[in-house]
DRENPA-3360 file (N, C-alpha, C; in nm, 2 decimals, always signed):
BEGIN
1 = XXXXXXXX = +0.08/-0.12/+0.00/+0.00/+0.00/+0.00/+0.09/+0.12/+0.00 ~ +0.04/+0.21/-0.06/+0.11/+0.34/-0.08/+0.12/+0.45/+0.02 ~ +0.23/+0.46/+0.07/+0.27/+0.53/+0.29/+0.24/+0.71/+0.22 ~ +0.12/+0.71/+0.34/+0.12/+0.84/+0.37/-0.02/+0.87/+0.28 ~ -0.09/+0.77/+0.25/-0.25/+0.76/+0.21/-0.34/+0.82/+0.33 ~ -0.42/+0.71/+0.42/-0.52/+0.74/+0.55/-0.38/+0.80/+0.66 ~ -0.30/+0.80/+0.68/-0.22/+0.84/+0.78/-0.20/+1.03/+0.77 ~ -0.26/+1.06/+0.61/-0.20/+1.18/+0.61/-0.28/+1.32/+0.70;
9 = XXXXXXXX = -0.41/+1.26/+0.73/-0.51/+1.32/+0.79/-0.48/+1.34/+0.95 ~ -0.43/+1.26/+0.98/-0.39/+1.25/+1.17/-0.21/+1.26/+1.15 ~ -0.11/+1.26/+1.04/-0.03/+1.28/+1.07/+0.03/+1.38/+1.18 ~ -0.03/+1.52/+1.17/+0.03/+1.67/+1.26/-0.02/+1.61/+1.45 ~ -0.13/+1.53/+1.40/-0.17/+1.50/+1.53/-0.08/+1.40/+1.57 ~ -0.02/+1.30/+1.53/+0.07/+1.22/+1.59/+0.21/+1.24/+1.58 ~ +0.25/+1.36/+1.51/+0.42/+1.38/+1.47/+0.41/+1.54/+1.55 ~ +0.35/+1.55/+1.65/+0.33/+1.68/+1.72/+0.47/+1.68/+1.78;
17 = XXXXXXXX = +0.57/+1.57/+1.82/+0.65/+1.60/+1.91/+0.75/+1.67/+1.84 ~ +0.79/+1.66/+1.70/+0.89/+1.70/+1.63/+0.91/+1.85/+1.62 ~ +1.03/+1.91/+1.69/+1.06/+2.01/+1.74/+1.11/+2.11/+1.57 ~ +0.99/+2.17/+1.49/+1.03/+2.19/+1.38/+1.08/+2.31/+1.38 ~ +1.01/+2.42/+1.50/+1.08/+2.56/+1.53/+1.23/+2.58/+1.53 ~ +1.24/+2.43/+1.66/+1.37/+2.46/+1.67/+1.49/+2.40/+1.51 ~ +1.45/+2.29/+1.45/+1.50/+2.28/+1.33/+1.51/+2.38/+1.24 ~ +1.41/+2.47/+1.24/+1.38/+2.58/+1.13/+1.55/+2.67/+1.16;
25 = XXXXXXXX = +1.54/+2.69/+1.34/+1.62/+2.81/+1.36/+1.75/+2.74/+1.28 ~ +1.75/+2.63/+1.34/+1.87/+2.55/+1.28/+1.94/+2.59/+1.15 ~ +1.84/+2.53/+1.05/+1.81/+2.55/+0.88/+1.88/+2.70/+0.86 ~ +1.79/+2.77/+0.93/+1.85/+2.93/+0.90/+1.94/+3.00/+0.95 ~ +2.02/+2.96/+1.03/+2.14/+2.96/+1.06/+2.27/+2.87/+0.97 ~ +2.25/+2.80/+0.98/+2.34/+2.75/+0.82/+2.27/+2.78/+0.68 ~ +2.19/+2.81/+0.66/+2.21/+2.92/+0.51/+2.24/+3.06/+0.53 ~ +2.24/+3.13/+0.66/+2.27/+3.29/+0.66/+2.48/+3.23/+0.70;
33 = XXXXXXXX = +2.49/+3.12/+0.73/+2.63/+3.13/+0.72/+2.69/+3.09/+0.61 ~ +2.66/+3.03/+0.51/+2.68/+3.03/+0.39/+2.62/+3.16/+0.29 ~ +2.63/+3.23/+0.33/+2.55/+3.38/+0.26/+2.40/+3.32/+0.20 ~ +2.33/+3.26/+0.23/+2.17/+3.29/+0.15/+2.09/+3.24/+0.22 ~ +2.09/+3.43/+0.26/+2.01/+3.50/+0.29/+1.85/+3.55/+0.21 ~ +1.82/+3.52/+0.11/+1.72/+3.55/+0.04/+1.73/+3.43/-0.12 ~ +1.60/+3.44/-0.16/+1.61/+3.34/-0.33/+1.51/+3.28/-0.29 ~ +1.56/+3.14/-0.34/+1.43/+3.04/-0.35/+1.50/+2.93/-0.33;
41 = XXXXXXXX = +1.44/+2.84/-0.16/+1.45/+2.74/-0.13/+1.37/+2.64/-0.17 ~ +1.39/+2.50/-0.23/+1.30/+2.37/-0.25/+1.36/+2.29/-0.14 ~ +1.18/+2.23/-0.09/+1.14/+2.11/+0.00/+1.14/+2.01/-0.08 ~ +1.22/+1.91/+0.00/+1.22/+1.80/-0.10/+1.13/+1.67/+0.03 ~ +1.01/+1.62/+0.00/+0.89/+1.52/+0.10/+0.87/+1.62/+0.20 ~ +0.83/+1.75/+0.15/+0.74/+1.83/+0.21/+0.64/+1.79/+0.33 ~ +0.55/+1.72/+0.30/+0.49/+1.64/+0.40/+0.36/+1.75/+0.37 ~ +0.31/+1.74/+0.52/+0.22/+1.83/+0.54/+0.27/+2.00/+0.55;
49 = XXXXXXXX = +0.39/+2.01/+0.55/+0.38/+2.17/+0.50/+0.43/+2.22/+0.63 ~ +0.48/+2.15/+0.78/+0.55/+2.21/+0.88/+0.64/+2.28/+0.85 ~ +0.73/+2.24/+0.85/+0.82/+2.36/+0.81/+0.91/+2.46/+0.67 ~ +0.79/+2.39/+0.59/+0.76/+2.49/+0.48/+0.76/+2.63/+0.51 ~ +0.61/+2.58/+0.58/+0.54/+2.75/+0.64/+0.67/+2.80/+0.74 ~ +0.77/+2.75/+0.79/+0.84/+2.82/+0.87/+0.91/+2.88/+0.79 ~ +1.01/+2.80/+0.69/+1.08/+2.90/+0.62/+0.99/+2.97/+0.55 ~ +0.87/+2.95/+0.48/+0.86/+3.11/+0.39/+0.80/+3.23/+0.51;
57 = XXXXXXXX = +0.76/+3.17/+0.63/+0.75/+3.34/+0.72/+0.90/+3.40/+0.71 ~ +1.00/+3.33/+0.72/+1.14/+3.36/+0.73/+1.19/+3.46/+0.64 ~ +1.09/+3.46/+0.53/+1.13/+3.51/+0.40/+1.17/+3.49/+0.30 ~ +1.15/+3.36/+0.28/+1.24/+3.33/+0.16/+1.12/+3.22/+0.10 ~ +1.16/+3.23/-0.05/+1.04/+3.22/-0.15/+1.07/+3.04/-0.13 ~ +0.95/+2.99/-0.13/+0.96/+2.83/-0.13/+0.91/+2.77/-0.24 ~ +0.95/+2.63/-0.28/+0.90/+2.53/-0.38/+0.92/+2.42/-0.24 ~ +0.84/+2.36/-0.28/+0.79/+2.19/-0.22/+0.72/+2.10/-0.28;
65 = XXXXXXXX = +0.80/+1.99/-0.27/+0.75/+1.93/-0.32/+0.72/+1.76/-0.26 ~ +0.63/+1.68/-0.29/+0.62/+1.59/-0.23/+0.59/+1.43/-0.34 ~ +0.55/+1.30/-0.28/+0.48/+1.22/-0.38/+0.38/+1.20/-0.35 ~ +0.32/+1.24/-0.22/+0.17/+1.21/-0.15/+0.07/+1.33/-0.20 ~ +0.00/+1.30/-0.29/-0.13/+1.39/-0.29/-0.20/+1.44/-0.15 ~ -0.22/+1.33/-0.03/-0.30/+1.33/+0.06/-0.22/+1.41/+0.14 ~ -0.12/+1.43/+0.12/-0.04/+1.49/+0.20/+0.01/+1.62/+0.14 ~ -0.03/+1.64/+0.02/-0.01/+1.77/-0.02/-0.13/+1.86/+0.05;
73 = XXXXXXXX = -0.24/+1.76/+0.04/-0.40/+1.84/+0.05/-0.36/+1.91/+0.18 ~ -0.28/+1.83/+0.32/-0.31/+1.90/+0.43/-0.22/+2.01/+0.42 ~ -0.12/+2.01/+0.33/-0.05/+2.14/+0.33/-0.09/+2.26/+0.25 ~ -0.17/+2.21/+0.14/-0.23/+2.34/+0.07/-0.34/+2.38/+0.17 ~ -0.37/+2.30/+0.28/-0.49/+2.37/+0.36/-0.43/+2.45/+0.45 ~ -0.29/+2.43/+0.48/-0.22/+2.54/+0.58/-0.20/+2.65/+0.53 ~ -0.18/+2.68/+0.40/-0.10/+2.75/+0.31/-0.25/+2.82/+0.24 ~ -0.38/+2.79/+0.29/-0.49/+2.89/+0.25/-0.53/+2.96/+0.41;
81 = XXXXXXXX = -0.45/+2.91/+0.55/-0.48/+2.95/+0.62/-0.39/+3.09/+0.65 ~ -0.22/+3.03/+0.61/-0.13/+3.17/+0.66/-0.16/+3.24/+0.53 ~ -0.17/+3.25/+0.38/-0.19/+3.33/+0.31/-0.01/+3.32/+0.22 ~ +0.04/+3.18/+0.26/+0.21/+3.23/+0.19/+0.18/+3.19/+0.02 ~ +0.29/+3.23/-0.04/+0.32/+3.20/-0.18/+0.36/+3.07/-0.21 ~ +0.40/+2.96/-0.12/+0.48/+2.84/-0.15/+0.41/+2.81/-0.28 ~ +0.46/+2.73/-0.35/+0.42/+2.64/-0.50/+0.47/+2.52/-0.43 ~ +0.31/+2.46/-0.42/+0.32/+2.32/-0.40/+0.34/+2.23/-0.50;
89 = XXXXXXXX = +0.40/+2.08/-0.53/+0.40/+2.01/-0.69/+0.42/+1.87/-0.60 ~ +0.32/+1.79/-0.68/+0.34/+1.65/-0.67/+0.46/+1.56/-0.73 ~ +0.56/+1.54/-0.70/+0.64/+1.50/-0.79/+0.73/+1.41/-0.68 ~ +0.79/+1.30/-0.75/+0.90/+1.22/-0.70/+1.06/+1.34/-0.68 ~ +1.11/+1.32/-0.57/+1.26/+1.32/-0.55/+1.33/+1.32/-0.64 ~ +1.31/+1.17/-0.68/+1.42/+1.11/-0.75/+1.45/+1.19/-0.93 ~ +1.29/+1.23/-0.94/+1.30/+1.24/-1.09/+1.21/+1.40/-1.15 ~ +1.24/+1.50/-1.04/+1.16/+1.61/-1.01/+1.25/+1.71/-1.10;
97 = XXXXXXXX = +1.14/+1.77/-1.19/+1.19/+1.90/-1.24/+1.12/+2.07/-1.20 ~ +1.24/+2.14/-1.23/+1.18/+2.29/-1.21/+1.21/+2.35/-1.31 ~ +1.15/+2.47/-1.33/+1.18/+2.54/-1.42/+1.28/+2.66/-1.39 ~ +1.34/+2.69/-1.32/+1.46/+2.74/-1.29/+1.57/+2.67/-1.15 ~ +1.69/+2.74/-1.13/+1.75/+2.68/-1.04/+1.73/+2.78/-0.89 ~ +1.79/+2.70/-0.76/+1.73/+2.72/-0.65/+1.84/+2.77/-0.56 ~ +1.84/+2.87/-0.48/+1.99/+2.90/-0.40/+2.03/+2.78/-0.28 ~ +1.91/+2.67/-0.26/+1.92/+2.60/-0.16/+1.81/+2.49/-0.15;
105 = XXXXXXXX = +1.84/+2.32/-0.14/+1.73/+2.27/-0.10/+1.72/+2.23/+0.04 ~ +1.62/+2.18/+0.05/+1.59/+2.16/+0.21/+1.55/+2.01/+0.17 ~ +1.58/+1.94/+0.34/+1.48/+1.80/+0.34/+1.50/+1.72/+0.50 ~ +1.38/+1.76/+0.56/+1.35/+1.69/+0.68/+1.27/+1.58/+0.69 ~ +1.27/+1.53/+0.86/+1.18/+1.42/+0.87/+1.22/+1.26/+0.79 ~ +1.36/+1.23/+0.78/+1.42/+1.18/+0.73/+1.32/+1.10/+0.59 ~ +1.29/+1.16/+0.49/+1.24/+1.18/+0.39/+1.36/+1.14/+0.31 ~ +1.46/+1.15/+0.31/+1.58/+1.06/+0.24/+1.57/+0.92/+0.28;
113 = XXXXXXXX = +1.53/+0.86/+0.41/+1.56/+0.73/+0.40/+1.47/+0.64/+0.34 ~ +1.32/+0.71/+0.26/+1.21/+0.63/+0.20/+1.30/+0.64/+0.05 ~ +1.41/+0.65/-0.01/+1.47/+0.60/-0.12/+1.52/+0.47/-0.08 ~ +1.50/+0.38/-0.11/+1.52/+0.22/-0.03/+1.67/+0.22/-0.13 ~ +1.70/+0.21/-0.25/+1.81/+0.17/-0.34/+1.90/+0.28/-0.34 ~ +2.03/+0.25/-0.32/+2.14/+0.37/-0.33/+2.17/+0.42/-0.45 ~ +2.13/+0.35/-0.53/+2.16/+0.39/-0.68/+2.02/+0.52/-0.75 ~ +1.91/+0.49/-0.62/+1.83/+0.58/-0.66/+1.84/+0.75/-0.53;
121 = XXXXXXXX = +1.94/+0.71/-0.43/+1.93/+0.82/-0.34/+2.05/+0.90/-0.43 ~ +2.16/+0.85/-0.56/+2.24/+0.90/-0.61/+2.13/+0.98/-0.72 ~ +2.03/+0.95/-0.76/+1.95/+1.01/-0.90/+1.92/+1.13/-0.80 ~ +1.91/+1.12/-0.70/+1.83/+1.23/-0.58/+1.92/+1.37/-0.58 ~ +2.08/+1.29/-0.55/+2.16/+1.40/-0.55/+2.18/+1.48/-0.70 ~ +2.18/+1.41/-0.77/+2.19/+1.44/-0.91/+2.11/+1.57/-1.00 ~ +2.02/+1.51/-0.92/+1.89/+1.63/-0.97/+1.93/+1.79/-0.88 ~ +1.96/+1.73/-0.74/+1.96/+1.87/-0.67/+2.08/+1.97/-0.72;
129 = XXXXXXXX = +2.22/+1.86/-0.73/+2.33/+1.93/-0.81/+2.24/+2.04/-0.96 ~ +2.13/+1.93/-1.01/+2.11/+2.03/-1.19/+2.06/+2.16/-1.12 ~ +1.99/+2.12/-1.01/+1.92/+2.28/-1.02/+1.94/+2.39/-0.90 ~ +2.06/+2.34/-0.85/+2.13/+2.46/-0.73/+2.19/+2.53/-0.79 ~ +2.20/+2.70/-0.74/+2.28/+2.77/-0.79/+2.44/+2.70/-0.73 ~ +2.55/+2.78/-0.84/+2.65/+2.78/-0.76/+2.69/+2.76/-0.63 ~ +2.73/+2.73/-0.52/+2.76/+2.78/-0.40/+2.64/+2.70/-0.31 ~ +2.53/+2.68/-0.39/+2.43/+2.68/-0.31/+2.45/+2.54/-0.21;
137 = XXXXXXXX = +2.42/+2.49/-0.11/+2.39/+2.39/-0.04/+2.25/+2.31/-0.02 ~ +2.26/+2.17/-0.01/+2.17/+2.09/+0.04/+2.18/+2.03/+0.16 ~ +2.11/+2.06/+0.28/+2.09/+2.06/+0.42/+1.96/+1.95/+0.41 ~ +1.99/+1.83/+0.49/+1.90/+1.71/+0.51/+1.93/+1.62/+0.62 ~ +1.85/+1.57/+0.65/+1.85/+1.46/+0.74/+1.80/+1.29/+0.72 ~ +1.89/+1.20/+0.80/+1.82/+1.11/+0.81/+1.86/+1.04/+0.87 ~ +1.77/+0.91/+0.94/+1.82/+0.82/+1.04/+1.97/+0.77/+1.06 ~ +1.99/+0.65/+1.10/+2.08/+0.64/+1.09/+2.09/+0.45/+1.17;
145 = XXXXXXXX = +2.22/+0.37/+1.10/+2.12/+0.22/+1.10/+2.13/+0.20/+1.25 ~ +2.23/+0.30/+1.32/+2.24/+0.29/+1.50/+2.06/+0.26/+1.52 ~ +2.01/+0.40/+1.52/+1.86/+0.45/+1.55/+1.77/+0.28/+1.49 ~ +1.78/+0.25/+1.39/+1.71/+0.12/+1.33/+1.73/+0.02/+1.44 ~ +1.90/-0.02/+1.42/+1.89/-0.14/+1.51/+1.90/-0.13/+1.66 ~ +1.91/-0.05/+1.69/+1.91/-0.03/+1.85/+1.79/+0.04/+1.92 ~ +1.72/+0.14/+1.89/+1.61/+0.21/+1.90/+1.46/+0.14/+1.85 ~ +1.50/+0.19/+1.72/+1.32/+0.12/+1.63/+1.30/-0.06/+1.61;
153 = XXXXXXXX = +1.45/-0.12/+1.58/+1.41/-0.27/+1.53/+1.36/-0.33/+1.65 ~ +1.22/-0.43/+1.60/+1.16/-0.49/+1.68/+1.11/-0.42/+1.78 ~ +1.03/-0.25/+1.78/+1.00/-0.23/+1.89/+0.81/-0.22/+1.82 ~ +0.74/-0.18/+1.91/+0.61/-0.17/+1.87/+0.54/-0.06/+1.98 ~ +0.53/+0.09/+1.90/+0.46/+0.21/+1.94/+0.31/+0.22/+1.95 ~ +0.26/+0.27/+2.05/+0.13/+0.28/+2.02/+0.11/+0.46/+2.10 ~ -0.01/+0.48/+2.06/-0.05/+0.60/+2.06/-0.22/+0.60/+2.09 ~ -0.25/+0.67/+2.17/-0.41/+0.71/+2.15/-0.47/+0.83/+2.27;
161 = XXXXXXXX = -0.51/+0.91/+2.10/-0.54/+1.04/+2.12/-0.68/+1.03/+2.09 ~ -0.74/+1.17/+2.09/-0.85/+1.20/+2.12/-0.97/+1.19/+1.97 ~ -0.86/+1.21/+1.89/-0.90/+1.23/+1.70/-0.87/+1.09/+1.66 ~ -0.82/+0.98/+1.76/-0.74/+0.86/+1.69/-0.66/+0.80/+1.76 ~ -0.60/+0.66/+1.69/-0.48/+0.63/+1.79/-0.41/+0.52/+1.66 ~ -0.31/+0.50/+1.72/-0.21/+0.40/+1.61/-0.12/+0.27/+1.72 ~ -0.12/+0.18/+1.65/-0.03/+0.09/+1.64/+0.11/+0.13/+1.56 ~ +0.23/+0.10/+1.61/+0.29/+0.13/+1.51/+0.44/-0.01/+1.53;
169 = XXXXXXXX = +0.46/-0.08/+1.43/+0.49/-0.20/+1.47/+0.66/-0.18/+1.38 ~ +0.77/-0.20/+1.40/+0.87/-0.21/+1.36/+0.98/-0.36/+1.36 ~ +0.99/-0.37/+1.22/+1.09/-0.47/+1.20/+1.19/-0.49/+1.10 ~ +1.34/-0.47/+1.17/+1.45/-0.40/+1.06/+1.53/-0.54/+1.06 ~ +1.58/-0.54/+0.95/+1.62/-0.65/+0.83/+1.76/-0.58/+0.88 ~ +1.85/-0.66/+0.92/+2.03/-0.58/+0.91/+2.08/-0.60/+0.79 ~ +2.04/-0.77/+0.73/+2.11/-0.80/+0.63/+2.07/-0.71/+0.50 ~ +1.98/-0.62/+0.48/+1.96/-0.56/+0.37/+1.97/-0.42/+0.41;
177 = XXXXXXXX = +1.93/-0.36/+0.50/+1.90/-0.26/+0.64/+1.80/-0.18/+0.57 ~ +1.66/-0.26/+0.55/+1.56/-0.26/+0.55/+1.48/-0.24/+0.64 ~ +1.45/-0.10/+0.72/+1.32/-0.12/+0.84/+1.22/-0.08/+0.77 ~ +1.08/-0.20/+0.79/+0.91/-0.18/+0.75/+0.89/-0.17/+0.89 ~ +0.78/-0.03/+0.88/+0.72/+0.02/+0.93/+0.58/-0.07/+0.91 ~ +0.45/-0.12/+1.01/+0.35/-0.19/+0.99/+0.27/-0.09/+1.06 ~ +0.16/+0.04/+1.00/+0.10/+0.10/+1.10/-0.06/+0.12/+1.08 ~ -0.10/+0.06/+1.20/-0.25/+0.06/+1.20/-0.31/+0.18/+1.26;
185 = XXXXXXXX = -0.40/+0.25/+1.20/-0.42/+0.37/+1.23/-0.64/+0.32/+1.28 ~ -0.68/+0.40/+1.37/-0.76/+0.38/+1.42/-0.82/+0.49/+1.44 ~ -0.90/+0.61/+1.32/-0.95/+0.72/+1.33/-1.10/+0.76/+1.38 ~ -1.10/+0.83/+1.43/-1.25/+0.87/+1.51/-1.36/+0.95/+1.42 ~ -1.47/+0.85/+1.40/-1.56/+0.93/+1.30/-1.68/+1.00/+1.41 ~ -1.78/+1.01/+1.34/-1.88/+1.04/+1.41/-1.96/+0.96/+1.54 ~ -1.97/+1.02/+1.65/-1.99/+0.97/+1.74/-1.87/+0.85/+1.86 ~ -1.89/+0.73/+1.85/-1.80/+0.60/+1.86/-1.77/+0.51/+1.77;
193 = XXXXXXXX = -1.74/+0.54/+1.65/-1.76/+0.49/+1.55/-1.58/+0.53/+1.51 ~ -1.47/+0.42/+1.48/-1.40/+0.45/+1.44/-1.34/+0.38/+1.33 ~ -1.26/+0.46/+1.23/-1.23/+0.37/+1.11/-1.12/+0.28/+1.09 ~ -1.08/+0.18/+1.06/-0.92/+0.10/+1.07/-0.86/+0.08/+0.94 ~ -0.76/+0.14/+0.93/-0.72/+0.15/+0.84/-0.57/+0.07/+0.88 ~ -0.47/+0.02/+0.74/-0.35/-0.04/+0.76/-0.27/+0.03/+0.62 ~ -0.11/+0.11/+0.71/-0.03/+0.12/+0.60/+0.07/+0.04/+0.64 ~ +0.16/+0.03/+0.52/+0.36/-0.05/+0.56/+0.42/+0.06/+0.46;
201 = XXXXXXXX = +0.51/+0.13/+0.51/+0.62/+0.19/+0.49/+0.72/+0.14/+0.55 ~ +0.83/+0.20/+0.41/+1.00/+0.08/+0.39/+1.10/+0.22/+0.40 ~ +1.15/+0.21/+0.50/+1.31/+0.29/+0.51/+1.40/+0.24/+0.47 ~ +1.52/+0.29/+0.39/+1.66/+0.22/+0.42/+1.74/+0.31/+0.52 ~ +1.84/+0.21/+0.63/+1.91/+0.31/+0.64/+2.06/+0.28/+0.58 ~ +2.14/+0.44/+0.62/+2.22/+0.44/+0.53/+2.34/+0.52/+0.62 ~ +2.47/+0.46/+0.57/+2.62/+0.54/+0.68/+2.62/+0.64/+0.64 ~ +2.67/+0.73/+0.70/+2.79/+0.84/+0.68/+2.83/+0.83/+0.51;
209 = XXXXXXXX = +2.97/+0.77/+0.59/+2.99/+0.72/+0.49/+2.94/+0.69/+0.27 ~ +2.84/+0.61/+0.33/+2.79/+0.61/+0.19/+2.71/+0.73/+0.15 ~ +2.65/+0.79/+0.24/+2.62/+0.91/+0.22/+2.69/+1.02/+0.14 ~ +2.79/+1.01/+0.16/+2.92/+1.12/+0.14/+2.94/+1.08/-0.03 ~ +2.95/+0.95/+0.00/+2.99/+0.87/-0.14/+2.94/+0.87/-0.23 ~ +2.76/+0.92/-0.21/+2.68/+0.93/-0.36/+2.65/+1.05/-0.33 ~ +2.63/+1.17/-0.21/+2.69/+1.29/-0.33/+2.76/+1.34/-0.39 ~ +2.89/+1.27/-0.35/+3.01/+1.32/-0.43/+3.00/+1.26/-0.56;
217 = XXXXXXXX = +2.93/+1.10/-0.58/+2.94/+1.10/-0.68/+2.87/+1.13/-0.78 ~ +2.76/+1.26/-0.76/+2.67/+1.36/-0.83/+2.71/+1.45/-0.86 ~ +2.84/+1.49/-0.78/+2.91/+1.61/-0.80/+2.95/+1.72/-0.70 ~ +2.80/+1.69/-0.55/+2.84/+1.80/-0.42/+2.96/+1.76/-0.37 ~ +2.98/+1.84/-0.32/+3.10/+1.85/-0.19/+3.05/+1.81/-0.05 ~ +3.09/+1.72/+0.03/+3.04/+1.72/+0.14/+3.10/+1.84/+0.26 ~ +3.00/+1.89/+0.33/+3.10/+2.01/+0.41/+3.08/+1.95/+0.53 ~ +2.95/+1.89/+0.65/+2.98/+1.88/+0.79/+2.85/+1.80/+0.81;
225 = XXXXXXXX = +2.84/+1.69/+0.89/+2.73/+1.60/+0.92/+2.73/+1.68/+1.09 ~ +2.62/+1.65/+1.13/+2.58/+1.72/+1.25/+2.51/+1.63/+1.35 ~ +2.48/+1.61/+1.46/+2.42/+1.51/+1.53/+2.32/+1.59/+1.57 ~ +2.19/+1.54/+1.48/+2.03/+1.61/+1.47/+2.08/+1.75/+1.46 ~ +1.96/+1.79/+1.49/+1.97/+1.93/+1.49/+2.05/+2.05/+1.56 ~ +2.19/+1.96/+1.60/+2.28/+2.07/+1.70/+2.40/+2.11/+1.66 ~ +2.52/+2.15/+1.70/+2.62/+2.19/+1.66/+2.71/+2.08/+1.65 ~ +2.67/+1.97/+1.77/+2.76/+1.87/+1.79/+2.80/+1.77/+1.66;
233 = XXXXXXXX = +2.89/+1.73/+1.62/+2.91/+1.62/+1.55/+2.86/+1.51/+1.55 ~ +2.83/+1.48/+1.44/+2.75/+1.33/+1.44/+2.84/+1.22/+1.47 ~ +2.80/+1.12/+1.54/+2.93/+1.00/+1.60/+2.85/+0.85/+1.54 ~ +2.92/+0.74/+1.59/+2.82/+0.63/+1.60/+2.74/+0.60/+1.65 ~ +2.72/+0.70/+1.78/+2.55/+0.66/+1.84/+2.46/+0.80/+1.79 ~ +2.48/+0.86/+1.68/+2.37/+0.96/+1.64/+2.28/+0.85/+1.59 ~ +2.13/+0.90/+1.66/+2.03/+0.87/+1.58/+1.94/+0.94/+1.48 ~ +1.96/+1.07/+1.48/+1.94/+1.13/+1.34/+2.12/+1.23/+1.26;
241 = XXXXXXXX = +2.14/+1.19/+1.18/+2.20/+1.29/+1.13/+2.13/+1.40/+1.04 ~ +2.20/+1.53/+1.07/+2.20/+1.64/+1.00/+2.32/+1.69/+0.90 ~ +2.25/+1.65/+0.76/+2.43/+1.64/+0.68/+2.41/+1.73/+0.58 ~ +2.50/+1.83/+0.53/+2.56/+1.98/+0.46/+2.62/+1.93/+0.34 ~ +2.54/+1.94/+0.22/+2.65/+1.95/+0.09/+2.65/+2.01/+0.03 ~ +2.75/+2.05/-0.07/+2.73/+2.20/-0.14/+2.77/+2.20/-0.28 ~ +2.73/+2.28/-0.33/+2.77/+2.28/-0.49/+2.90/+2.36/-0.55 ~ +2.96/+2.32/-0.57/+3.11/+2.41/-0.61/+3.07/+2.52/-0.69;
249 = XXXXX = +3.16/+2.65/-0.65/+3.15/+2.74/-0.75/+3.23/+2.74/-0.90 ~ +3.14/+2.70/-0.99/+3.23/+2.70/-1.12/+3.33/+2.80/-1.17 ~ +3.46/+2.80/-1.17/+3.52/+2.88/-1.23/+3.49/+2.94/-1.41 ~ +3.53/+3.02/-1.40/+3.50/+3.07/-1.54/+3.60/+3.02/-1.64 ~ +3.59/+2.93/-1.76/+3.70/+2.87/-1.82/+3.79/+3.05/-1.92;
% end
């Protein structure tokens, strides 16, 4: 089944813990240190549009983009609430076009590790290299196989809220480093009446290391992995990394 169908409706309601303010500050602080400060940033698995809406208050013109329609819907309903400019587009990662280039992409919510094949998280960097300006940087995150096999593998989350509640069942493969996600969602209709719905979403995770290895071999430069969202360096027990690559400035032949 296709992740991020019935889940997209109660997503904000169950992903409330994720501290996107403070990521934002994050975000904007490493593009005002790399000078850009203004242009046009692209979201790459946008989601629902959290921290979209934070960078375009910030000022800076946005593109996002996602592959969930249902998930677009909840963000163009945010985005008729604040009144911003974002241009939302349904489009894959892997194979997304614009019609001009961008001073900067963005990509949270480890939305890199739903590329399962490395050969397709390289098409990913590929594309970001065609359409960054010069200089420009791509700032992203994503798990990491510590967080899989020590944290998520074999655990099983549950949740229940007032709009809903979830199952959420995990089981990570080391030999492929394959974690499916198994999540039953259990929505509140009218009255006591609730609906059951079932998705499976598939992460890979992925090193340092090879990380570095298929942007470089797109063409970024890697400049600094971060452990989550802080200053600190990412080690072997980060469970999210925060990792910096950039586009070289072409010299003039």
């Amino acid at each position: 089944m296709e992740a991020y169908t019935s889940f997209s409706e109660m997503y904000d309601t169950f992903m409330d813990d994720i501290p996107y303010e403070e990521w934002c500050a994050f975000i904007k602080a490493l593009l005002v240190k790399y000078n850009i400060t203004a242009g046009t940033l692209l979201e790459l698995g946008c989601g629902t549009g959290n921290m979209t809406e934070l960078l375009a208050a910030g000022g800076y013109n946005l593109i996002a983009l996602d592959y969930s329609a249902e998930m677009l819907a909840e963000a163009m309903d945010k985005k008729l609430e604040s009144g911003s400019r974002i241009l939302y587009l349904q489009q894959d990662m892997r194979e997304f076009e614009l019609n001009g280039n961008v001073s900067a992409v963005v990509s949270v919510c480890d939305a890199v590790n739903y590329i399962t094949e490395s050969a397709q998280l390289e098409q990913v960097f590929e594309r970001v290299y065609q359409y960054l300006d010069d200089g420009g940087i791509f700032i992203f995150d994503f798990n990491t196989s510590y967080k899989y096999r020590e944290i998520l593998g074999e655990q099983t989350i549950a949740e229940n809220r007032d709009k809903g509640s979830f199952i959420w069942e995990n089981y990570y493969d080391e030999a492929v480093k394959i974690n499916e996600y198994e999540l039953t969602l259990f929505i509140k209709e009218e009255g006591e009446m609730y609906r059951r719905h079932r998705e499976i979403h598939y992460q890979r995770a992925y090193e340092l290391e090879e990380i570095i290895e298929l942007a470089e071999s797109a063409g970024l430069k890697f400049v600094r992995a971060y452990d989550d969202y802080t200053t600190a360096a990412a080690d072997e027990k980060s469970e999210r990394i925060c990792a910096v690559v950039q586009k070289g400035v072409q010299e003039n032949e």
